[in-house]
C-alpha positions in Angstrom: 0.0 0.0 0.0 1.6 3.3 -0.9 -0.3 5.5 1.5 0.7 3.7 4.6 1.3 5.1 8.0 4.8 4.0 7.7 5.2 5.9 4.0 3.2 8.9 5.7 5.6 9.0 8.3 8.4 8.3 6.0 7.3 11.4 3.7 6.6 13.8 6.6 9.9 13.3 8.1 11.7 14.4 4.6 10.0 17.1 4.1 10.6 18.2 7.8 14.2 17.2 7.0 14.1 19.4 3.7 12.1 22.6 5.7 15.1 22.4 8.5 17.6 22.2 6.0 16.2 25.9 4.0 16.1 27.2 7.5 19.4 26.8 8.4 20.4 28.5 4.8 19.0 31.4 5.1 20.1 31.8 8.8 23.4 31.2 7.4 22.7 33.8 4.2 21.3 36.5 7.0 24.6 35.9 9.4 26.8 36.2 6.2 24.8 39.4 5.3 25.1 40.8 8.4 29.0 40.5 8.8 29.1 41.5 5.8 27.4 44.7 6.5 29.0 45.3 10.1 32.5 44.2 8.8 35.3 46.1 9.8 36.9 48.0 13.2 34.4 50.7 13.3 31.3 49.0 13.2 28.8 51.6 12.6 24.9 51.1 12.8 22.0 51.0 10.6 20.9 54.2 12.7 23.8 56.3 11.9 24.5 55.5 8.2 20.8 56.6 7.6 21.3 59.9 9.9 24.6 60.6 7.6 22.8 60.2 4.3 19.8 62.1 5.8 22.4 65.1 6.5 24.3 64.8 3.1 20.8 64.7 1.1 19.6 67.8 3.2 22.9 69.7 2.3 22.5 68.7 -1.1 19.1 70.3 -1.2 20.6 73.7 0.3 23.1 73.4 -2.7 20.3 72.5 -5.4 18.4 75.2 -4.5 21.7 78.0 -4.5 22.4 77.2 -7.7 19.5 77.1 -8.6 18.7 81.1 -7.5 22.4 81.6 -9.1 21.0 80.2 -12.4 17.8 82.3 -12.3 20.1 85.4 -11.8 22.2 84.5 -14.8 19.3 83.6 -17.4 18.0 87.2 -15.9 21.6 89.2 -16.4 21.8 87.1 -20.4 19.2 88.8 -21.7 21.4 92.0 -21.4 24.1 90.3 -23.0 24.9 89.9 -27.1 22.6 87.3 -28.4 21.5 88.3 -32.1 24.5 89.1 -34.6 24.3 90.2 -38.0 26.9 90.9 -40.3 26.4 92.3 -44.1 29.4 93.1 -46.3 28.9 95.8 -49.3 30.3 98.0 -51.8 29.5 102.1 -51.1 31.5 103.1 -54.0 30.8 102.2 -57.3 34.6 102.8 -58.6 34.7 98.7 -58.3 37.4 97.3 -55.2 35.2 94.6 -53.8 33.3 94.0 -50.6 34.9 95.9 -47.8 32.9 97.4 -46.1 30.6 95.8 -43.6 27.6 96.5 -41.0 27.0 94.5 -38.0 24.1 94.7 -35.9 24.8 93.7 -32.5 21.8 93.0 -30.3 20.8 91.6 -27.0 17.2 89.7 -26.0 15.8 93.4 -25.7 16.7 94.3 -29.5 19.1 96.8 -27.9 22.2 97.2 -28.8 24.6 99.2 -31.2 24.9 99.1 -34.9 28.9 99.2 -36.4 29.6 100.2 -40.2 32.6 100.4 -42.0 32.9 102.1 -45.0 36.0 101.4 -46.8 37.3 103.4 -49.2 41.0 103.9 -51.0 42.0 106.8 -49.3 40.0 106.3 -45.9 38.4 104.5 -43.8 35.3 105.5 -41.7 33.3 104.2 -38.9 29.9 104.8 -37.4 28.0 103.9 -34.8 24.3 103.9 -34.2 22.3 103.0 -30.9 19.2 101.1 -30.8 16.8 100.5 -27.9 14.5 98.2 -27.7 14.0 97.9 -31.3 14.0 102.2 -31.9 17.2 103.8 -33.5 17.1 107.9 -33.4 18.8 108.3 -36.4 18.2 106.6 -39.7 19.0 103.8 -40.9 20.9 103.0 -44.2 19.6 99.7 -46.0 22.5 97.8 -45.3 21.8 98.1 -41.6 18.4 97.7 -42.1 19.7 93.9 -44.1 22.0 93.6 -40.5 19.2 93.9 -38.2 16.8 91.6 -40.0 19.6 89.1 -40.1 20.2 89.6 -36.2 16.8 88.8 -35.3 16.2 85.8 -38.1 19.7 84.3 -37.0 18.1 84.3 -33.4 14.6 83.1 -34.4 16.2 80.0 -36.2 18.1 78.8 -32.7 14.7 78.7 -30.9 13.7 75.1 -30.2 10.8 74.2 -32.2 8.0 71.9 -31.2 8.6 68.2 -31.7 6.7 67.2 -35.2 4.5 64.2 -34.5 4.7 61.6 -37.4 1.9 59.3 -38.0 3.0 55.9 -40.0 0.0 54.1 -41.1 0.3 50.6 -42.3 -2.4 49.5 -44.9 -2.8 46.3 -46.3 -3.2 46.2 -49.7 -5.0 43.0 -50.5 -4.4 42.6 -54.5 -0.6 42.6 -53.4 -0.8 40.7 -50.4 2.3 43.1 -49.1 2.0 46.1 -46.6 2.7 49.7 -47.4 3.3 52.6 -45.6 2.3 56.0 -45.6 4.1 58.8 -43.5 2.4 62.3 -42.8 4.2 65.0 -41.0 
């Protein structure tokens, strides 16, 4: 007879054998963990590792948010600074000589800044100079530095980010061919 009292008793005392045996495993695998973790001359506690990382992640917060504020302050002070150049070379004179004279628009966030033009010539060279403020200038403008200033702020509209584009793929099965194609719209 297999289910006997004997083969109970025989089964039963395996698997007790088995159960005592994982037991003694893992109390071995939690003593070898333990040392493990308490190893060395200064053996420090559970309490006072979390206590140190508790300090260290409260004194990186303090950090995080100084540099933060410093960043602020520095995306606030940039928009003072030269962002938009635009640079167009051209001939004044038409006695020939080639390109050498140049305007540049110079331009911060504001659309203030100062406008530079060279005007080369055989016998001299001159330079002017003309303010602009927040997109006036108080004296006018030749088309040359008109050309610099468009440039300026096209140059600058082109570094923007743009939106991500979504693209939809649609898969259609064309029976006739028994093959899929696909058809992308932007």
């Amino acid at each position: 007879m297999i289910f006997s009292s004997q083969n109970i008793a025989l089964l039963l005392g395996i698997l007790a054998l088995l159960i005592g045996l994982y037991c003694i495993w893992q109390i071995y695998s939690i003593n070898k963990l333990r040392s493990t973790f308490f190893a060395g001359s200064k053996a420090i506690s559970l309490e006072d590792i979390i206590l140190t990382l508790q300090n260290q992640l409260n004194e990186s917060q303090t950090h995080l948010e100084f540099v933060e504020t410093a960043l602020n302050e520095l995306k606030k002070d940039f928009g003072f600074a030269v962002q938009k150049v635009g640079l167009v070379r051209f001939n004044p004179f038409n006695d020939g000589g080639g390109n050498f004279s140049f305007t540049i628009a110079l331009l911060d966030q504001h659309d203030s800044g100062v406008i530079i033009t060279s005007m080369y010539g055989r016998e001299q060279n001159r330079i002017y100079t003309k303010r602009i403020l927040q997109g006036k200038y108080d004296s006018q403008l030749t088309e040359e530095e008109l050309q610099a200033i468009q440039q300026a702020n096209s140059k600058i509209e082109s570094l923007k980010p743009k939106p991500a584009s979504t693209r939809v793929v649609l898969s259609n099965i064309e029976s006739t061919r028994g093959g899929q194609n696909r058809k992308s719209k932007v």
